[in-house]
C-alpha positions in Angstrom: 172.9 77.4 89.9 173.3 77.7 93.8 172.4 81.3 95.2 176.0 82.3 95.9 176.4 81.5 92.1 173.5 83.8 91.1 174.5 86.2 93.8 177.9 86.9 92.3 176.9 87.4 88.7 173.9 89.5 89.5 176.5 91.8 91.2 179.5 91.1 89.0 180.8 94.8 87.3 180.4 94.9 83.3 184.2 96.2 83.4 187.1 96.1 84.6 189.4 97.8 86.6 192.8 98.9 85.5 196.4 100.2 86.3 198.2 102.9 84.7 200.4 100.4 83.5 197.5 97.8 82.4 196.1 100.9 80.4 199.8 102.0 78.9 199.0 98.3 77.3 195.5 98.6 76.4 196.5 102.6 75.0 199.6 100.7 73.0 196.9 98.4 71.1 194.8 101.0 70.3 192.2 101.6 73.1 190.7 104.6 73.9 191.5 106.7 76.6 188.0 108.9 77.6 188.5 111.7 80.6 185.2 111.8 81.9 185.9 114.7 83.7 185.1 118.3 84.2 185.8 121.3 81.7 187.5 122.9 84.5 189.1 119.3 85.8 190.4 118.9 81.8 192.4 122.0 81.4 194.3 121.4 85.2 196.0 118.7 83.0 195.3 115.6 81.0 196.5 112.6 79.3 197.8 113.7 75.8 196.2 110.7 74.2 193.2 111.6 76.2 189.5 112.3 74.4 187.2 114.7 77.1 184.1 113.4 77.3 182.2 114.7 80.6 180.8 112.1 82.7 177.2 113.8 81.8 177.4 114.4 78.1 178.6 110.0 78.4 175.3 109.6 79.7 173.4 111.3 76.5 175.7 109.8 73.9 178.4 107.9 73.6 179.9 110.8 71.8 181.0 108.8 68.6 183.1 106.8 71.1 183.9 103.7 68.8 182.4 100.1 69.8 185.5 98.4 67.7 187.8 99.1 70.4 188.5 99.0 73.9 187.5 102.2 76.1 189.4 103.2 78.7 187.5 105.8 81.1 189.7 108.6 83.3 188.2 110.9 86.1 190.4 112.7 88.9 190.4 109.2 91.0 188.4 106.5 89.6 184.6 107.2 90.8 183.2 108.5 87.8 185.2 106.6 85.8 183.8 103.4 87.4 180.5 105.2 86.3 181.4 105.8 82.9 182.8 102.4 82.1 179.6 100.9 84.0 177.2 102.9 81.6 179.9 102.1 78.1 179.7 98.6 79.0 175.9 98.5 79.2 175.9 99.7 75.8 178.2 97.3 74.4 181.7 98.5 75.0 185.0 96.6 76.3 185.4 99.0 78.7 187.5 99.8 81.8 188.1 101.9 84.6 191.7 103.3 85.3 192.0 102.7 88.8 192.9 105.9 91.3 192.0 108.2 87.9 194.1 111.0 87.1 195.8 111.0 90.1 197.6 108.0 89.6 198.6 108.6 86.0 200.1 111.8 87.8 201.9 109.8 90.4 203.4 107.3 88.0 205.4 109.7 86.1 203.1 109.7 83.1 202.6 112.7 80.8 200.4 115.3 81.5 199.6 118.4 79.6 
C-alpha cells in the first residue's frame, strides 16, 4: 500500500454524513434519530421521532442506543453530531451525522415540536 493509500484510510471518518432527506430514508427504514444536544437546546424544538441523548451522557453510555440499527446523530448544526457519530461508530454502530444539524431539518420544512 503506497502512503497516499495509508494516508487516506488512517484519516477516513467511521461515518457518514447525511441530508435531511438521506436521513427521512434512513428514519423510514427504521434508524434512529439521536439529538445530541443540550436540555435547554431540546426543548427550543426537536424532531418528533427524535431520542435526546446529550452529546456528554453519549460519551458515558450509549444510553441503550441499539447496535441492530442505524444511528442517526442531530446537534444544532452538525459539530457535535460529527462527534457523536465519530464516538457510536467506534463502538460498533452504522452511524451518521445529519449534515447542518437541526438547522437544516428546520429549513427543509420538516417537523419540529
Amino acid at each position: 500500500m503506497g502512503l497516499i493509500s495509508s494516508l487516506k484510510k488512517t484519516f477516513r471518518k467511521p461515518y457518514k454524513t447525511v441530508s435531511v432527506a438521506g436521513a427521512k430514508e434512513l428514519l423510514a427504514s427504521g434508524a434512529t434519530l439521536i439529538d445530541v444536544r443540550s436540555a435547554q437546546e431540546w426543548r427550543s424544538g426537536r424532531a418528533p421521532q427524535a431520542r435526546h441523548v446529550p452529546l456528554e451522557k453519549l460519551q458515558a453510555s450509549t444510553a441503550g442506543v441499539q447496535k441492530t440499527r442505524p444511528v442517526i446523530a442531530m446537534c444544532q448544526s452538525g459539530v457535535r453530531s460529527a462527534s457523536a457519530a465519530r464516538l457510536l461508530a467506534g463502538k460498533g454502530y452504522e452511524a451518521y451525522s445529519l449534515r447542518g444539524g437541526m438547522s437544516a431539518w428546520r429549513q427543509a420544512g420538516e417537523p419540529v415540536r
